[in-house]
DOVEXGU-473989 format. One record per atom (N, C-alpha, C, O): chain; atom name; x, y, z. Coordinates in nm, 3 decimals. Each point is the difference from the previous one (the first is absolute). Example, Ala and Ser with C-alpha at 12.3 -4.5 7.8 and 13.67 -1.06 7.14 Angstrom:
2
   unit   site        px        py        pz
      A      N     1.319    -0.569     0.780
      A     CA    -0.089     0.119     0.000
      A      C     0.090     0.120     0.000
      A      O     0.104    -0.002     0.066
      A      N    -0.139     0.107    -0.138
      A     CA     0.082     0.119     0.006
      A      C    -0.077     0.109     0.073
      A      O     0.051     0.111     0.017
// end
This chain:
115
   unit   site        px        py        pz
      A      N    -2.338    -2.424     1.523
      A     CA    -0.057     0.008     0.134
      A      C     0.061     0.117     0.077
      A      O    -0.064     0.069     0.079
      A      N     0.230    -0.049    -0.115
      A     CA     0.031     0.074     0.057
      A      C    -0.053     0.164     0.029
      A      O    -0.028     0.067     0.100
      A      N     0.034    -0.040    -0.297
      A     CA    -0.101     0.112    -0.024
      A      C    -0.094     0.022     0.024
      A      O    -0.025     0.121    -0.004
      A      N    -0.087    -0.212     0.043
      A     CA    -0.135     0.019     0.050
      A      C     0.003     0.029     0.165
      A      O    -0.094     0.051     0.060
      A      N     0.225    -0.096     0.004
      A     CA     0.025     0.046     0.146
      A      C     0.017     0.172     0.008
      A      O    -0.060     0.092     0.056
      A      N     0.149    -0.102    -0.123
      A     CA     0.073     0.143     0.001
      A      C    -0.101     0.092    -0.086
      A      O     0.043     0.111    -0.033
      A      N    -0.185    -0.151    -0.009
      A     CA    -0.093     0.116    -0.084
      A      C    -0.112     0.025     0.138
      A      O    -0.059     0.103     0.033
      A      N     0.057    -0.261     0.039
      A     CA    -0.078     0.068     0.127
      A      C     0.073     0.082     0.063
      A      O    -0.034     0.118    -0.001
      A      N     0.163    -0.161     0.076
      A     CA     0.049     0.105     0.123
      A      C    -0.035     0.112    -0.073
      A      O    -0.095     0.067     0.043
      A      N     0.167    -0.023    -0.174
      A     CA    -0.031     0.128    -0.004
      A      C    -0.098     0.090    -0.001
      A      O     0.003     0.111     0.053
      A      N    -0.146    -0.192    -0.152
      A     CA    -0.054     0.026     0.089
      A      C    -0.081     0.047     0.156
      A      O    -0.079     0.086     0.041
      A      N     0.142    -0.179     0.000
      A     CA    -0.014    -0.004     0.136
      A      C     0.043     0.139     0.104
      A      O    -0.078     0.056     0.077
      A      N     0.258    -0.012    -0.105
      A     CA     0.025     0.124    -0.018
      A      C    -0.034     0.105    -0.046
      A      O     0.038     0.106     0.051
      A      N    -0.099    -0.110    -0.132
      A     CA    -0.068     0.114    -0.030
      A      C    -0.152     0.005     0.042
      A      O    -0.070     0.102    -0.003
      A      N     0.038    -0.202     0.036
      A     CA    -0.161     0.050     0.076
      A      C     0.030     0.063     0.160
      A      O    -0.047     0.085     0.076
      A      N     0.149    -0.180    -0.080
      A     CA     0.062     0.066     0.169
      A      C     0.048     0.139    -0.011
      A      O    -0.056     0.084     0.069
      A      N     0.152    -0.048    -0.147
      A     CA     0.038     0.096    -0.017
      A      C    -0.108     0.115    -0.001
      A      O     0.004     0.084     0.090
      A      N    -0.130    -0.075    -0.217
      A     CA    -0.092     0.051    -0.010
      A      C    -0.096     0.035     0.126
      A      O    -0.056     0.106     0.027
      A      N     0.055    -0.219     0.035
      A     CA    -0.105    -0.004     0.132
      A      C     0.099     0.123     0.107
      A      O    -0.053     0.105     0.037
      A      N     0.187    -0.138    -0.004
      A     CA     0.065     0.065     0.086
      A      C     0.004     0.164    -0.029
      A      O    -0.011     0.077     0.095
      A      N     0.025    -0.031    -0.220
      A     CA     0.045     0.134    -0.029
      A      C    -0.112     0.049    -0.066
      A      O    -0.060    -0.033    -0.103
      A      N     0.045     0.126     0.191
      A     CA    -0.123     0.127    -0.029
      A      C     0.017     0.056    -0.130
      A      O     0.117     0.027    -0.026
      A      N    -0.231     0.007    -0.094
      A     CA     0.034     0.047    -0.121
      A      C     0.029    -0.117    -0.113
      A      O     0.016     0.036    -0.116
      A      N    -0.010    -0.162     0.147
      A     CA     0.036    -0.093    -0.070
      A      C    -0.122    -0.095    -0.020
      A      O    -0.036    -0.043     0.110
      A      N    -0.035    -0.001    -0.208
      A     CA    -0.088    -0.093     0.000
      A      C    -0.021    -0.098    -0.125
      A      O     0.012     0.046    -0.113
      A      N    -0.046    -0.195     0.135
      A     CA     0.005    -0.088    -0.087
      A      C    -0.132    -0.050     0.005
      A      O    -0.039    -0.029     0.114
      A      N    -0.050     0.009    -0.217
      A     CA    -0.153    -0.054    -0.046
      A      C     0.005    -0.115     0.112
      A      O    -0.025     0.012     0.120
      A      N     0.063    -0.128    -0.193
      A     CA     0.039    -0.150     0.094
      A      C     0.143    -0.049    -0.024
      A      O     0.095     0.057    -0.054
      A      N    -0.106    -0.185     0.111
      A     CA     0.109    -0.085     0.050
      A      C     0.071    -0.020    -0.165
      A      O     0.123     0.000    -0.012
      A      N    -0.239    -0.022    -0.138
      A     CA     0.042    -0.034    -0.085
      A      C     0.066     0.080    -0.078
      A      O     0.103    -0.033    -0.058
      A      N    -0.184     0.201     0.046
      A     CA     0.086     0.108     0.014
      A      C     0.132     0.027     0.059
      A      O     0.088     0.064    -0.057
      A      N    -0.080    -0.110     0.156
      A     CA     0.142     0.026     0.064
      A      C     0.064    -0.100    -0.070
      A      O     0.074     0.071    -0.068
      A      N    -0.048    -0.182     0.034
      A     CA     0.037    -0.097    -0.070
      A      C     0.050     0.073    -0.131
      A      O     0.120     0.011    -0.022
      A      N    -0.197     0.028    -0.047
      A     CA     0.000     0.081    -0.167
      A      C     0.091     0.101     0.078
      A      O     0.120    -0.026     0.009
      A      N    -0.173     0.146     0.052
      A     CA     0.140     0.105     0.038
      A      C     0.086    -0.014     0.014
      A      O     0.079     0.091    -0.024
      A      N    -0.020    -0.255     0.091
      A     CA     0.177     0.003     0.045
      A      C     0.070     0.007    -0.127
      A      O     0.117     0.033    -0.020
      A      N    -0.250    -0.087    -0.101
      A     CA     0.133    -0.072    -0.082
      A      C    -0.026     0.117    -0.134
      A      O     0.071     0.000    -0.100
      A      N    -0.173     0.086     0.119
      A     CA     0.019     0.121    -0.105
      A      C     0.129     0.074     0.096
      A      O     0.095     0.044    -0.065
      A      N    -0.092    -0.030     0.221
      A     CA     0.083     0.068     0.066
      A      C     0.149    -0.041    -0.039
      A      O     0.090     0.084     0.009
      A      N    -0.066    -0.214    -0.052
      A     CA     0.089    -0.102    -0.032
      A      C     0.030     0.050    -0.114
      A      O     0.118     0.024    -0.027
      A      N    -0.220     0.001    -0.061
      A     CA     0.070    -0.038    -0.127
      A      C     0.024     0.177    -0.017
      A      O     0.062     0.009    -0.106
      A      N    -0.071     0.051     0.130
      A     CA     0.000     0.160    -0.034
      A      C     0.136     0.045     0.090
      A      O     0.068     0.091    -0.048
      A      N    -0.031    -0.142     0.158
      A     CA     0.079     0.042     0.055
      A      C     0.136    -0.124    -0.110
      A      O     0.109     0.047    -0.030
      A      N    -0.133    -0.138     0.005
      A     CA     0.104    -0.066    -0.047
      A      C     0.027     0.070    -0.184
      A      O     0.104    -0.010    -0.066
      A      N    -0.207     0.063     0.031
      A     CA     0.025     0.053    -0.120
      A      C     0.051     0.155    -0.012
      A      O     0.110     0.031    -0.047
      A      N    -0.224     0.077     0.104
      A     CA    -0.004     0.102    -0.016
      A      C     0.109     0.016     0.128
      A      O     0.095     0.068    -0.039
      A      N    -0.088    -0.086     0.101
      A     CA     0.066     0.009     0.135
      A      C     0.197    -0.013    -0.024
      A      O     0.087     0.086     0.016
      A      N    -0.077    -0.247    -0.064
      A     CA     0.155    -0.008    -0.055
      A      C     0.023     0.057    -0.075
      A      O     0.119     0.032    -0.001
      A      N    -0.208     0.026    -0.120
      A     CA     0.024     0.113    -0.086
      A      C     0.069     0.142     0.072
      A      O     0.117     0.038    -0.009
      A      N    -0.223     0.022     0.075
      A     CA     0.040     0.109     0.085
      A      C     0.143    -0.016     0.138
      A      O     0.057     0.091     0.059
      A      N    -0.035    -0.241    -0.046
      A     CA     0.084     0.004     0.092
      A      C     0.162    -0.007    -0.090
      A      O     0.103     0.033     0.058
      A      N    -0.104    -0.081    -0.209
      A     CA     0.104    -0.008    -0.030
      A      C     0.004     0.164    -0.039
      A      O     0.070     0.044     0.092
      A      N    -0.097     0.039    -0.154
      A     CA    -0.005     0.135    -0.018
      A      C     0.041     0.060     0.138
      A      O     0.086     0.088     0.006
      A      N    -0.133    -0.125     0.077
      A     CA     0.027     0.100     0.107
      A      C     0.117    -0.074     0.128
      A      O    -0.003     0.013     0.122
      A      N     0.104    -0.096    -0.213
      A     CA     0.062    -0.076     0.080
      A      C     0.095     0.066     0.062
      A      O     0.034    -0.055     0.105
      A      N     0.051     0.209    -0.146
      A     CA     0.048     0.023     0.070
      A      C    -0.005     0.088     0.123
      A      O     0.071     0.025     0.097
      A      N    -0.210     0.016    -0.155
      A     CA    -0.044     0.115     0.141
      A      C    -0.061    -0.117     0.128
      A      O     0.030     0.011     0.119
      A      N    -0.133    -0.138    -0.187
      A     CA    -0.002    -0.092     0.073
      A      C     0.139    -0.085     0.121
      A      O    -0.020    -0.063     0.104
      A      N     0.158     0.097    -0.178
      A     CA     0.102    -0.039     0.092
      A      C     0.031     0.107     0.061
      A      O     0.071    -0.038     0.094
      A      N    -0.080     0.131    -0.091
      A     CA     0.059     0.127     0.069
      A      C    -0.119    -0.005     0.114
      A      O     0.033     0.013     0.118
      A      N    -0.141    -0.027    -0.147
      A     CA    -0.126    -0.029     0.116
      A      C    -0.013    -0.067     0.100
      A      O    -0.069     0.014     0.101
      A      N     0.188    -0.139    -0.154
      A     CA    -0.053    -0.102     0.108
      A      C    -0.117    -0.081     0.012
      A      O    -0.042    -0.054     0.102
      A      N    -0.017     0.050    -0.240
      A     CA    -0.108    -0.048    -0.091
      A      C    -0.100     0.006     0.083
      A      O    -0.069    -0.094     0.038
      A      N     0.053     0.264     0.006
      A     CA    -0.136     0.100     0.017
      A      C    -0.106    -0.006    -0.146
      A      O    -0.116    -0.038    -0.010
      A      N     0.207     0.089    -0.091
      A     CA    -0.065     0.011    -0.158
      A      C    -0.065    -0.140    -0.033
      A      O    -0.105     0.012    -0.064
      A      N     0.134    -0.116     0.087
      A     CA    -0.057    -0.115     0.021
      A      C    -0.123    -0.027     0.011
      A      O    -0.083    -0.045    -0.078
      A      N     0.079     0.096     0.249
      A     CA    -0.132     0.005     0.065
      A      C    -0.086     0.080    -0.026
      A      O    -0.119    -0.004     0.028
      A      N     0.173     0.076    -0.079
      A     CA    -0.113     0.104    -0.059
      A      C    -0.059    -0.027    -0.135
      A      O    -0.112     0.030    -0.042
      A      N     0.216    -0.095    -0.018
      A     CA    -0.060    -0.073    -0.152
      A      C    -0.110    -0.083     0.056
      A      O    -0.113     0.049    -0.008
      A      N     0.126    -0.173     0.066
      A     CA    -0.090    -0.086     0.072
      A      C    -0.161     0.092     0.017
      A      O    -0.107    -0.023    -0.056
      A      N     0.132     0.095     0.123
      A     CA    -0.114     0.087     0.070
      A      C    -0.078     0.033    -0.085
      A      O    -0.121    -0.018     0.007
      A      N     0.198     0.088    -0.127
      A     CA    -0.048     0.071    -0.116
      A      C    -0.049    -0.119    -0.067
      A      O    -0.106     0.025    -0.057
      A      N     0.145    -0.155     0.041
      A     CA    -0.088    -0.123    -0.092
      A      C    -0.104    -0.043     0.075
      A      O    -0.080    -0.076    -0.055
      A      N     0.053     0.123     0.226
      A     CA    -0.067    -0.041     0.053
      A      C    -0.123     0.065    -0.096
      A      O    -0.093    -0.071    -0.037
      A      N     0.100     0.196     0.005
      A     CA    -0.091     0.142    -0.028
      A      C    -0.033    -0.042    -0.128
      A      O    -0.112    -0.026    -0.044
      A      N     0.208     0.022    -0.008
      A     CA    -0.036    -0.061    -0.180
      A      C    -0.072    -0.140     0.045
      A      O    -0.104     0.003    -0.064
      A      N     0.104    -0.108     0.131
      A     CA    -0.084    -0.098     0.053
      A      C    -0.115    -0.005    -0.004
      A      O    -0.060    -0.095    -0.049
      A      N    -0.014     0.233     0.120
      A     CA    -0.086     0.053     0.119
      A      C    -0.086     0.038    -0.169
      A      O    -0.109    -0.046    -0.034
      A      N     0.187     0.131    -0.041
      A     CA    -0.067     0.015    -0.177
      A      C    -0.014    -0.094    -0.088
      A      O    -0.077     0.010    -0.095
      A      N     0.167    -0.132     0.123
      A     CA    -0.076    -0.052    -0.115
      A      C    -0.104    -0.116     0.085
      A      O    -0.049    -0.084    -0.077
      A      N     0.014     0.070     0.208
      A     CA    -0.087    -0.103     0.015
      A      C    -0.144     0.067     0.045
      A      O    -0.092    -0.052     0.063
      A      N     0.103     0.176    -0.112
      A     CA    -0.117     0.105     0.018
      A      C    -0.050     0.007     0.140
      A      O     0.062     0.074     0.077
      A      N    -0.189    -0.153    -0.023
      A     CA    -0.087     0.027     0.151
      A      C     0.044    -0.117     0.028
      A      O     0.023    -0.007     0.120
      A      N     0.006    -0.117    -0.190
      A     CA     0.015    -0.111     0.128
      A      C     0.143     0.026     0.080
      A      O     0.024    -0.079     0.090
      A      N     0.059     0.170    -0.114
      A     CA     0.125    -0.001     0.042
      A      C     0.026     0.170     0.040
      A      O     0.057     0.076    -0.078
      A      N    -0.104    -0.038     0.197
      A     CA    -0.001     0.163     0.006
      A      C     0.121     0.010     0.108
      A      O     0.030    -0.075     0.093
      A      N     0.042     0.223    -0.151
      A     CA     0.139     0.074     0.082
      A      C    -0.061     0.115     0.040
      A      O    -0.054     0.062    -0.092
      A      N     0.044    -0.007     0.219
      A     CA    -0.062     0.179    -0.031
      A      C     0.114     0.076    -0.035
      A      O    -0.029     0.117    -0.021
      A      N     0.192    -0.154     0.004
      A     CA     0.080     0.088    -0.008
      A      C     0.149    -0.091     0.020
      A      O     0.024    -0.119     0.020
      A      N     0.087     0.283    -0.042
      A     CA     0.129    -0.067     0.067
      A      C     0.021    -0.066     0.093
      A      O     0.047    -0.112    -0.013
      A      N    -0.081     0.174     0.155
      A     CA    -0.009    -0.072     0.115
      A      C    -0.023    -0.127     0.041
      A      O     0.082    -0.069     0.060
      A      N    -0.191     0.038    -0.091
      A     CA    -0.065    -0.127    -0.004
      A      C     0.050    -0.079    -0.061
      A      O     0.007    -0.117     0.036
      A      N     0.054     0.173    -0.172
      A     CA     0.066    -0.130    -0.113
      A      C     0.150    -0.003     0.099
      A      O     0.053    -0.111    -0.001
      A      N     0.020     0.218     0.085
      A     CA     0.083    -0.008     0.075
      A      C     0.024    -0.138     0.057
      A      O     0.082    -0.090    -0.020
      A      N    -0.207     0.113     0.118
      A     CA    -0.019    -0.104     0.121
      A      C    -0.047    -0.114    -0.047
      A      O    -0.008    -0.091     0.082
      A      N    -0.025     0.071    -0.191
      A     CA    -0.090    -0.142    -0.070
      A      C     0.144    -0.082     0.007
      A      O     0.036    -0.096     0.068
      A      N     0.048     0.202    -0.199
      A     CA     0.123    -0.074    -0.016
      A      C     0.085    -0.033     0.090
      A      O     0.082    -0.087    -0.026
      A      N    -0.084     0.159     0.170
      A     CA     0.099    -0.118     0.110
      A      C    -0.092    -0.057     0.054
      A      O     0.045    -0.066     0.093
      A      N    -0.150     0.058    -0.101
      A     CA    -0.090    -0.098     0.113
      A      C     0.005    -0.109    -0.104
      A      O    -0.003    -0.113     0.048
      A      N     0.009     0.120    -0.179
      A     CA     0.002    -0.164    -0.061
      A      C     0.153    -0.026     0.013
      A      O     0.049    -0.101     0.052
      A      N    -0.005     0.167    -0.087
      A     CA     0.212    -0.073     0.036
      A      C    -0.018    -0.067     0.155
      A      O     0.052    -0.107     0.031
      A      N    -0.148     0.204     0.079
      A     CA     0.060    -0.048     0.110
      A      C    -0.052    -0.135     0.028
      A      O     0.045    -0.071     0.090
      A      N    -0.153     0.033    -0.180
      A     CA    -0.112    -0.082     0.040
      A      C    -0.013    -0.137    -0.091
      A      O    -0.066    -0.104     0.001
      A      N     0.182     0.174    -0.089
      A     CA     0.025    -0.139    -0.088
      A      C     0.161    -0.051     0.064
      A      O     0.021    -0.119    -0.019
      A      N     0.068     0.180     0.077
      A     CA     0.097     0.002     0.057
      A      C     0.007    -0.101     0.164
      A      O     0.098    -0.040     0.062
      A      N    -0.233     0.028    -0.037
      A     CA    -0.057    -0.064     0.110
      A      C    -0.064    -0.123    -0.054
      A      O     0.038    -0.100     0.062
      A      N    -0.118     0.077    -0.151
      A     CA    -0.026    -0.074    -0.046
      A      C     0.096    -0.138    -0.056
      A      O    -0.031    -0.119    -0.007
      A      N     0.167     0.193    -0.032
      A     CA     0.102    -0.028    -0.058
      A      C     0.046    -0.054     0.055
      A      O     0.047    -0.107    -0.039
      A      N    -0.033     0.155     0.170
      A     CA     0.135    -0.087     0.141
      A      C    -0.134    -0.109     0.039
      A      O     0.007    -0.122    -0.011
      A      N    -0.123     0.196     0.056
      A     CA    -0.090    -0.181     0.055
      A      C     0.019    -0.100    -0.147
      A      O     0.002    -0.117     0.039
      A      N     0.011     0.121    -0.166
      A     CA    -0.038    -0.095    -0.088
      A      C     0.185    -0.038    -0.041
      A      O     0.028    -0.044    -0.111
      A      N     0.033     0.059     0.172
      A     CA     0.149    -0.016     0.021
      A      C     0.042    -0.089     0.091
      A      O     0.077    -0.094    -0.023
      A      N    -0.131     0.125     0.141
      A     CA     0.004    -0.055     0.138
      A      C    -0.023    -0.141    -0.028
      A      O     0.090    -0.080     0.022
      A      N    -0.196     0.044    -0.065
      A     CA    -0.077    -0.089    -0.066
      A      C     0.067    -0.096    -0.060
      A      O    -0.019    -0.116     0.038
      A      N     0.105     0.140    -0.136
      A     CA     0.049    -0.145    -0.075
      A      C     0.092    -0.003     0.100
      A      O     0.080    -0.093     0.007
// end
């Protein structure tokens, strides 16, 4: 049950996310659903790959290199879910990626508050 909570919010975040930032667009609600968790699974694969390789320029950064990995799986994302999942660019995959941290980060403290 839990997992089926946490496949909507994200969802959910990412349609929000999508709706808020110009350059960013998702088919539907079920689409956005499928994107968090190709976004999920690409940043947890291809992503920890690239973050252990680049761990020490990543600490000297202040885990800038990080965020930019993120951004960049946003892009590899944006390719493999073809038109239902469109990026026009860096920028956009920029702002996608803190508008979902900020927006799942909010989400986080109301569903916290809660128990």
């Amino acid at each position: 049950m839990r997992f089926i909570i946490s496949l909507l919010v994200t969802g959910l975040v990412v349609a929000i996310a999508s709706w808020v930032i110009p350059g960013v667009s998702v088919a539907e609600f079920g689409w956005a659903i499928l994107t968090g968790l190709v976004i999920g699974f690409v940043n947890a694969i291809v992503g920890g790959i690239l973050r252990l390789f680049t761990f020490p320029l990543n600490w000297l950064t202040f885990g800038l290199v990080s965020f930019i990995i993120t951004v960049l799986m946003i892009m590899l994302s944006d390719k493999i879910m073809g038109t239902k999942f469109e990026v026009d660019g860096f920028w956009p995959a920029f702002f996608f990626a803190i508008a979902v941290a900020v927006i799942e980060m909010i989400l986080g403290k109301m569903m916290s508050d809660k128990k």
